[in-house]
VOGU-3710 file (C-alpha; in Angstrom, 3 decimals, decimal comma):
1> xxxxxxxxxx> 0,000/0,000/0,000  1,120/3,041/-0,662  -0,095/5,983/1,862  -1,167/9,243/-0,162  1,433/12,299/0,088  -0,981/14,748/1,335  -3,796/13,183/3,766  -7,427/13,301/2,803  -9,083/16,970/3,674  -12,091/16,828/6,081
11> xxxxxxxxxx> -15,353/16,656/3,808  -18,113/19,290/4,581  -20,430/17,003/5,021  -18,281/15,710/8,261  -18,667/17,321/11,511  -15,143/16,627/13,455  -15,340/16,395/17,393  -13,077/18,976/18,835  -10,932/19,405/21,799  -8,021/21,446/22,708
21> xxxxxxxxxx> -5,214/21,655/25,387  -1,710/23,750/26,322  1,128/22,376/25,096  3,481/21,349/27,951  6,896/21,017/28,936  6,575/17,247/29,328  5,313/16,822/25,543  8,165/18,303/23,991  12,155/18,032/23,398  15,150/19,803/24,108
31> xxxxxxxxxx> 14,470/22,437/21,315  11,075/22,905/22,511  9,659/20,952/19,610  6,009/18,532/20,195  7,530/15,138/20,278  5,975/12,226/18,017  5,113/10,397/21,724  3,052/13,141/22,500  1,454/13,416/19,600  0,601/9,790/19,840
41> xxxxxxxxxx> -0,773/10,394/23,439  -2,935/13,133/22,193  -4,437/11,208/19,877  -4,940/8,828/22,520  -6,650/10,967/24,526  -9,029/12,243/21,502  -9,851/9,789/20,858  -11,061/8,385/24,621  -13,046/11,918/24,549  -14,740/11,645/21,489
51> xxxxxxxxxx> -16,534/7,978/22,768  -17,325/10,305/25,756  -20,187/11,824/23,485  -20,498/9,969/20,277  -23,542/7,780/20,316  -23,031/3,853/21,666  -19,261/4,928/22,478  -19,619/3,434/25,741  -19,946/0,009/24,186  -17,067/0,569/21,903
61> xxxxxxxxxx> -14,147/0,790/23,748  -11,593/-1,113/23,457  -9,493/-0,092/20,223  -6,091/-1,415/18,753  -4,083/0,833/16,557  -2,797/-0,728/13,467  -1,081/2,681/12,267  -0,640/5,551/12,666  0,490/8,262/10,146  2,164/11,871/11,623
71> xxxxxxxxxx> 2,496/14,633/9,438  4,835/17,529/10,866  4,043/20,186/8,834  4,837/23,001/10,779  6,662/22,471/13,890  4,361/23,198/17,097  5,977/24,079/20,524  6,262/24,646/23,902  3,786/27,761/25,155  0,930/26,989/22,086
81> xxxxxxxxxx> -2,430/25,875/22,680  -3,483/22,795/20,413  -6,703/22,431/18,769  -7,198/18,865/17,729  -10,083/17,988/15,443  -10,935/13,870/14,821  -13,001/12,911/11,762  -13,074/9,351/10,062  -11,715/9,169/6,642  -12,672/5,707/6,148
91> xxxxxxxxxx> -14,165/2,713/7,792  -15,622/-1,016/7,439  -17,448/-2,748/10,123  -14,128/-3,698/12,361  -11,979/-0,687/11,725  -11,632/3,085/10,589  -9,173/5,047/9,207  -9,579/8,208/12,241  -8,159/11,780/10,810  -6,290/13,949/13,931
101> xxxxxxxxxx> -5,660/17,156/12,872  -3,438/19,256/15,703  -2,904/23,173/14,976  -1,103/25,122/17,115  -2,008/28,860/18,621  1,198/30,046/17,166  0,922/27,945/13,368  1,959/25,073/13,959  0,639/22,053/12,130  0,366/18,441/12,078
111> xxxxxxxxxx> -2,288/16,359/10,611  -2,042/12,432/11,127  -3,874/9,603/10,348  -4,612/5,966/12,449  -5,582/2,403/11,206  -7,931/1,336/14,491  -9,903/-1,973/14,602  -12,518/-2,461/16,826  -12,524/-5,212/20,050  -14,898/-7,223/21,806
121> xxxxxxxxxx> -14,487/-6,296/25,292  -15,514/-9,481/26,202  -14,063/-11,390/23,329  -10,780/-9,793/22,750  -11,089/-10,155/18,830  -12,234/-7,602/15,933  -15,574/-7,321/16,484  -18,082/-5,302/14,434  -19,539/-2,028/15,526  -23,068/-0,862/16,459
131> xxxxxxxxxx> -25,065/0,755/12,849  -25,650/3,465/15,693  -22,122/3,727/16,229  -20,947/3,714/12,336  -24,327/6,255/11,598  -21,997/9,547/12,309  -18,917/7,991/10,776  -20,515/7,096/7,735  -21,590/10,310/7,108  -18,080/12,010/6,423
141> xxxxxxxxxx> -16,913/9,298/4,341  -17,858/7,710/1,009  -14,597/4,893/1,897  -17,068/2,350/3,635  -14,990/-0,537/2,317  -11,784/0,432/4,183  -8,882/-2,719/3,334  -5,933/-3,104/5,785  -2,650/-3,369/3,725  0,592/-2,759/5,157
151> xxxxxxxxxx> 1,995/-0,173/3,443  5,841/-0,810/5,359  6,933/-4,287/4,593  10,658/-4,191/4,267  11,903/-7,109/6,019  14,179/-7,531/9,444  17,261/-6,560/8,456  20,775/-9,131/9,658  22,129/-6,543/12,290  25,561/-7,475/11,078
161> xxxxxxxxxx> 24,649/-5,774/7,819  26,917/-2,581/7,219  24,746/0,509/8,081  23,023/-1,093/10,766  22,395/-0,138/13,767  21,016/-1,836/16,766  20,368/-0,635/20,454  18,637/-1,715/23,130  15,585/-0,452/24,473  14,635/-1,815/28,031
171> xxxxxxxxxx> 11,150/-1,921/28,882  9,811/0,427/31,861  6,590/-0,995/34,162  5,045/2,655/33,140  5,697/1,583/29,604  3,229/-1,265/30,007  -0,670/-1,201/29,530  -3,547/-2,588/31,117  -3,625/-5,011/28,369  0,111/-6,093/29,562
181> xxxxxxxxxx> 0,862/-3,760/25,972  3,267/-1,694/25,798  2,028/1,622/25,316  1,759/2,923/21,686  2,966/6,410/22,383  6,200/4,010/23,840  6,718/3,179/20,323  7,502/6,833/19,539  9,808/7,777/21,833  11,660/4,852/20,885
191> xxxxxxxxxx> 11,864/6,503/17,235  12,587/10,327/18,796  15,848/8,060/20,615  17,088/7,143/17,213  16,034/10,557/15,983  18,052/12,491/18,202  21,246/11,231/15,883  19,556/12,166/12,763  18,429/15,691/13,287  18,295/16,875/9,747
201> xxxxxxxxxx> 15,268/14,577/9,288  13,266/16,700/11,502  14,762/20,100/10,654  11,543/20,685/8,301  8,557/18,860/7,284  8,825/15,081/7,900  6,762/12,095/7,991  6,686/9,555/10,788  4,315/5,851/9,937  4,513/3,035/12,317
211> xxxxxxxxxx> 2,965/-0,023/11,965  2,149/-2,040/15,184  2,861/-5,988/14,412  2,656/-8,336/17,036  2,445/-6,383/20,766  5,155/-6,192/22,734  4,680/-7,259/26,495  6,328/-6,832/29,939  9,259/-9,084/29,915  10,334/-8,845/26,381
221> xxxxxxxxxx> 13,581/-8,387/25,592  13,156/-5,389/23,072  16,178/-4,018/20,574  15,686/-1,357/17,987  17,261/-2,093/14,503  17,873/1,080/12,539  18,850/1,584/9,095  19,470/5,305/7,300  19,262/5,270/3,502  19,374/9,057/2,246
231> xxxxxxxxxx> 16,043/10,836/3,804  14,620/7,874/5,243  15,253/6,156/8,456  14,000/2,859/9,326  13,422/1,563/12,445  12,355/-2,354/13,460  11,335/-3,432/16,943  12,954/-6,742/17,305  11,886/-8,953/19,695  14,529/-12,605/19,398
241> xxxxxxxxxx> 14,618/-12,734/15,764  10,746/-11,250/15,050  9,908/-7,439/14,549  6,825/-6,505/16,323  6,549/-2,813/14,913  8,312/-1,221/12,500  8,523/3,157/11,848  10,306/5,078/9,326  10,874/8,836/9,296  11,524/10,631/6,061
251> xx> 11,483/14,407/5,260  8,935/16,072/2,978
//
């Protein structure tokens, strides 16, 4: 698959759920930059507001993210208010493609996009959702069809292999979920660590997609496997000889 350039605009016809917060010192970097883990956490916590008043969102809520898709457009920062606006872009019975946009009081911008399938809470497999629930998200979208196909599918690469990098990334207990999970927002600031070593990728606009594998739990013995090839970084989460998640970061 290959992920459009520019993500979908919201369609008139859709009427996003909005929220907004400060940005603060804990969501950002050393230049004063919004970190890809925050973003991550914001949409996070979007999206856990918007079932707070959507129709039937109390009997949809347990989510996995599939993808996710950050746009840095403009850089937002330390002192700015964020106004985040969710919309679906495209859905099927078990998952949606869910549109984040996040502008800053100052102009900052980044739009993203996330691949989310729907649980059983009971069952603890994809399980469809309520016509109630899809009613509103139908509306914005004429994608009711939506197709998962991974879009980064470069294989594990030998860590022997020259330009290679591999580190270590030892799991925290506050990394873990209820779900015994790590977090997803985890996953990021794993990429912002091999980040900090390539800074010219996020001098300007830039792209950060993950894809979420196979979770990673409590226990694991986690390594990152990196590989730069011109404006694109890789990144694998290795767990043994398997890669749970993998990220790349490339400038626009």
């Amino acid at each position: 698959m290959v992920i459009p350039s520019v993500l979908p605009e919201r369609p008139t016809e859709a009427i996003p759920f909005e929220t907004g917060w400060p940005v603060r010192l804990a969501d950002t970097d050393g230049d004063q930059r919004l970190r890809l883990d925050s973003v991550a956490r914001y949409l996070q916590d979007i999206g856990f507001e918007h079932l707070e008043v959507v129709e039937g969102g109390d009997t949809h809520r347990a989510w996995v993210v599939r993808r996710t898709v950050i746009d840095v457009l403009e850089p937002i920062a330390f002192g700015e208010r964020v106004d985040l606006r969710r919309w679906c872009s495209g859905l099927s019975t078990r998952w949606c493609n869910m549109r984040v946009q996040v502008r800053g009081s100052q102009g900052g911008l980044v739009e993203t996009e996330g691949f989310l399938i729907h649980f059983g809470a009971e069952s603890g497999v994809p399980a469809r959702m309520s016509d109630r629930f899809m009613a509103p998200l139908q509306a914005g979208t004429t994608e009711h069809r939506l197709r998962w196909k991974a879009a980064l599918t470069d294989p594990l690469p030998a860590a022997d292999q020259p330009g290679v990098l591999t580190r270590p990334f030892p799991l925290r207990a506050t990394d873990i979920d209820m779900f015994d999970h790590v977090n997803n927002a985890v996953y990021l600031s794993a990429v912002e660590e091999i980040l900090a070593d390539h800074a010219d990728l996020k001098s300007g606009p830039h792209r950060a997609v993950i894809e979420y594998l196979k979770p990673v739990r409590s226990g694991d013995d986690l390594r990152l496997i990196g590989r730069r090839t011109g404006s694109v970084l890789d990144l694998w989460f290795a767990v043994g000889e398997e890669a749970r998640a993998v990220a790349r970061v490339a400038s626009r």
